[in-house]
DOZA-447669 format. One record per atom (N, C-alpha, C): residue in three letters; x negated, y, z negated; residue number from 1. Coordinates in nm, 2 decimals. Layout:
REM residues N
{r ALA x X y Y z Z k NUM} .
...
REM end
This chain:
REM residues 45
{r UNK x 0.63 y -2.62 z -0.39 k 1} .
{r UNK x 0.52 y -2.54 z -0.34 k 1} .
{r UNK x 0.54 y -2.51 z -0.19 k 1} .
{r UNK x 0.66 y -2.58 z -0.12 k 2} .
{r UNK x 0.67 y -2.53 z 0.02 k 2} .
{r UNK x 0.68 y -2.37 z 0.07 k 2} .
{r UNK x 0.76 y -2.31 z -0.01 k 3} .
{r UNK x 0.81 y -2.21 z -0.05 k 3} .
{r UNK x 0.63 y -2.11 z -0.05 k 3} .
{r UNK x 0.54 y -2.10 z -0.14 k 4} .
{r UNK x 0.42 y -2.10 z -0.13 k 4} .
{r UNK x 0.33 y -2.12 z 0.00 k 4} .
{r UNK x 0.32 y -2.23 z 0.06 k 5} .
{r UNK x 0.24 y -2.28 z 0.13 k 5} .
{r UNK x 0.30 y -2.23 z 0.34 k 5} .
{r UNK x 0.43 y -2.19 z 0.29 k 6} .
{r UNK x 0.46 y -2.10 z 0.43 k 6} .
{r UNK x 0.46 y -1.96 z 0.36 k 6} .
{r UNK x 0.47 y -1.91 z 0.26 k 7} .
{r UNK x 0.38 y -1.81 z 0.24 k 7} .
{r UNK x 0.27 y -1.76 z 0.27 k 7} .
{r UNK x 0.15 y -1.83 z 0.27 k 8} .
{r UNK x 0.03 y -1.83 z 0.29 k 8} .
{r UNK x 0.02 y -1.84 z 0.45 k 8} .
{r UNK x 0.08 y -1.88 z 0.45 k 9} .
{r UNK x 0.07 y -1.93 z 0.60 k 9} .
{r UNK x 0.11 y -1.80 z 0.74 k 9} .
{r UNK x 0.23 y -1.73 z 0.64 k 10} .
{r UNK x 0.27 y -1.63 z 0.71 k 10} .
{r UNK x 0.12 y -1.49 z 0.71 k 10} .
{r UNK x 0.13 y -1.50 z 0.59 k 11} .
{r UNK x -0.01 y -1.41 z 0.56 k 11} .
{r UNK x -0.13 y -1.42 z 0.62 k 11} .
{r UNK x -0.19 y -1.54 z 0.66 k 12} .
{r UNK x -0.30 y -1.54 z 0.73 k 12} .
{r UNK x -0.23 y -1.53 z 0.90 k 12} .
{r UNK x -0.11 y -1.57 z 0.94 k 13} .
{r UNK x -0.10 y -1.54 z 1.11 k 13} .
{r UNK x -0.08 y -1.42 z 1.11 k 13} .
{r UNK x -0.03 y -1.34 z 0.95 k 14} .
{r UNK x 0.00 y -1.15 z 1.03 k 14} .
{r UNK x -0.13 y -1.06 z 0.93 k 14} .
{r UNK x -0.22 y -1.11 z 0.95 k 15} .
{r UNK x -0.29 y -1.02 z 0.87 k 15} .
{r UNK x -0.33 y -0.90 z 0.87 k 15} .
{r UNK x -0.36 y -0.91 z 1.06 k 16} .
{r UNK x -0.37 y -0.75 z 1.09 k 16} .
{r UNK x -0.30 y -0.67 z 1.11 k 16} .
{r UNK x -0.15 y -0.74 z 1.07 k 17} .
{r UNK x 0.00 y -0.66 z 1.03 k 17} .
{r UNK x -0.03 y -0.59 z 0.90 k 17} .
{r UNK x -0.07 y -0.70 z 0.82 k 18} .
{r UNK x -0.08 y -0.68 z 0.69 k 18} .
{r UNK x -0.11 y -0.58 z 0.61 k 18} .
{r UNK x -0.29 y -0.54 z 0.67 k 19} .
{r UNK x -0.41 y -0.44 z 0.72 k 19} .
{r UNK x -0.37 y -0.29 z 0.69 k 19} .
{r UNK x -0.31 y -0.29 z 0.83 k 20} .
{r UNK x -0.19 y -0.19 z 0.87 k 20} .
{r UNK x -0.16 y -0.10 z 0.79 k 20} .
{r UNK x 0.00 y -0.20 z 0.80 k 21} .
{r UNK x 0.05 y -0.18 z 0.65 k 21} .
{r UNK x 0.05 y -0.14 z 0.56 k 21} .
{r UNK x -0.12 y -0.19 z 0.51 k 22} .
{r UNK x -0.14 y -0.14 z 0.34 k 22} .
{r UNK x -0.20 y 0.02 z 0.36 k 22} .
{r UNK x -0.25 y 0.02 z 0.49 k 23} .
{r UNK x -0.34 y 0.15 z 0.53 k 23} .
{r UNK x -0.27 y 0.26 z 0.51 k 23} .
{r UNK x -0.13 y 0.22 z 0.57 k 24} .
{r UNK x -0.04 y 0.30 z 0.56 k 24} .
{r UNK x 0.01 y 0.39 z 0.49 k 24} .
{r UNK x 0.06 y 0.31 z 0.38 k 25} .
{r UNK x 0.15 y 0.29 z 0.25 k 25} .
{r UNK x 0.04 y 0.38 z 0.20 k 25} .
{r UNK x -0.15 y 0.36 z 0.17 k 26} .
{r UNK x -0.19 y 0.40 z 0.07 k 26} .
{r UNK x -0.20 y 0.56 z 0.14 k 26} .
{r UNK x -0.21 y 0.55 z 0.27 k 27} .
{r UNK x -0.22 y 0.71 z 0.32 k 27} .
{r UNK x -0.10 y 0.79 z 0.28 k 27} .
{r UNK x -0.01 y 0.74 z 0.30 k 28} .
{r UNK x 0.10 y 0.81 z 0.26 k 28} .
{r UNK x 0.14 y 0.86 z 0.14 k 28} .
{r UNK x 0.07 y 0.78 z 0.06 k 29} .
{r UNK x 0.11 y 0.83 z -0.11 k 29} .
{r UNK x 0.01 y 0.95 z -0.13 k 29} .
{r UNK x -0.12 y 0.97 z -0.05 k 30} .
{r UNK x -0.16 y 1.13 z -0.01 k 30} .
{r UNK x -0.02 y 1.21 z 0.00 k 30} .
{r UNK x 0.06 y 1.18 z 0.07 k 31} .
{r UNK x 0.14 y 1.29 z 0.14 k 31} .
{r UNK x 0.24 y 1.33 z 0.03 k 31} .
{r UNK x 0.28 y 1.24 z -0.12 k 32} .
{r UNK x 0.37 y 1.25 z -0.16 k 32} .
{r UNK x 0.37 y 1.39 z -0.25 k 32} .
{r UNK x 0.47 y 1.45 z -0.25 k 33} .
{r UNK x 0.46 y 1.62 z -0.30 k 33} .
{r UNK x 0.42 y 1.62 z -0.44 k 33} .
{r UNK x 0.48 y 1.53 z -0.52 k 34} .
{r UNK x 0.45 y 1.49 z -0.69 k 34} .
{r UNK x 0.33 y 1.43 z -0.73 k 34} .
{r UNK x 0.22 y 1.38 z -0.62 k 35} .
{r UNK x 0.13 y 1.31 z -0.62 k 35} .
{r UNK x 0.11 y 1.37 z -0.79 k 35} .
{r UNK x -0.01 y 1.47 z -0.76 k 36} .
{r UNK x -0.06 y 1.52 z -0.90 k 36} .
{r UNK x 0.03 y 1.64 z -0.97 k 36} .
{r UNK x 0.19 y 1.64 z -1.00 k 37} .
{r UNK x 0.23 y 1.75 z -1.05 k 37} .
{r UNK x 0.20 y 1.74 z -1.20 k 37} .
{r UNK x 0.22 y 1.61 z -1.25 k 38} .
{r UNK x 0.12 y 1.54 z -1.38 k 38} .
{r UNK x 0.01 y 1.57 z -1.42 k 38} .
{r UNK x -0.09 y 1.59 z -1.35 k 39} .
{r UNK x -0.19 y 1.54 z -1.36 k 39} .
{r UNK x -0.30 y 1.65 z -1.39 k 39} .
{r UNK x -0.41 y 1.64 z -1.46 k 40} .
{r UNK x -0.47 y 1.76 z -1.53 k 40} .
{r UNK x -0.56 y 1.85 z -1.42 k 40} .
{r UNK x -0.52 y 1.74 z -1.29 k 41} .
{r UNK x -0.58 y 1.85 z -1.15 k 41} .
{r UNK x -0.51 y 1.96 z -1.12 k 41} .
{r UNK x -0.36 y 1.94 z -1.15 k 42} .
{r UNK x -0.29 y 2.05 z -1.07 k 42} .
{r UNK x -0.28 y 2.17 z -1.14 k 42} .
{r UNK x -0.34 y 2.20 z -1.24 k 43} .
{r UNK x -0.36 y 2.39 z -1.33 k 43} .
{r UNK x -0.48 y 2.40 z -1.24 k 43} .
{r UNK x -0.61 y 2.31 z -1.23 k 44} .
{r UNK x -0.74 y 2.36 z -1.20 k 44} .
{r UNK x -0.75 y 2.35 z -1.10 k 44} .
{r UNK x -0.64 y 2.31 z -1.01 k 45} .
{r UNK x -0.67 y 2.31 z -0.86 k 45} .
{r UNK x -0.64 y 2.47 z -0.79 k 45} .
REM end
């Protein structure tokens, strides 16, 4: 469980790395060109 337990550990000292990060990642998949080429938005868009 050490392996774990500095896990956790790293997680709570970077969290507002963490934050960030995820903010990021989910803004960006807005940007991605394929987002909806699937998807039954992109005839009625």
């Amino acid at each position: 469980m050490a392996v774990f337990d500095a896990y956790k550990d790293w997680v709570r000292r970077n969290r507002q790395w963490l934050s960030s990060a995820e903010s990021m990642a989910n803004t960006l998949t807005w940007l991605l060109p394929d987002r909806f080429a699937e998807s039954e938005l992109a005839p009625e868009a």
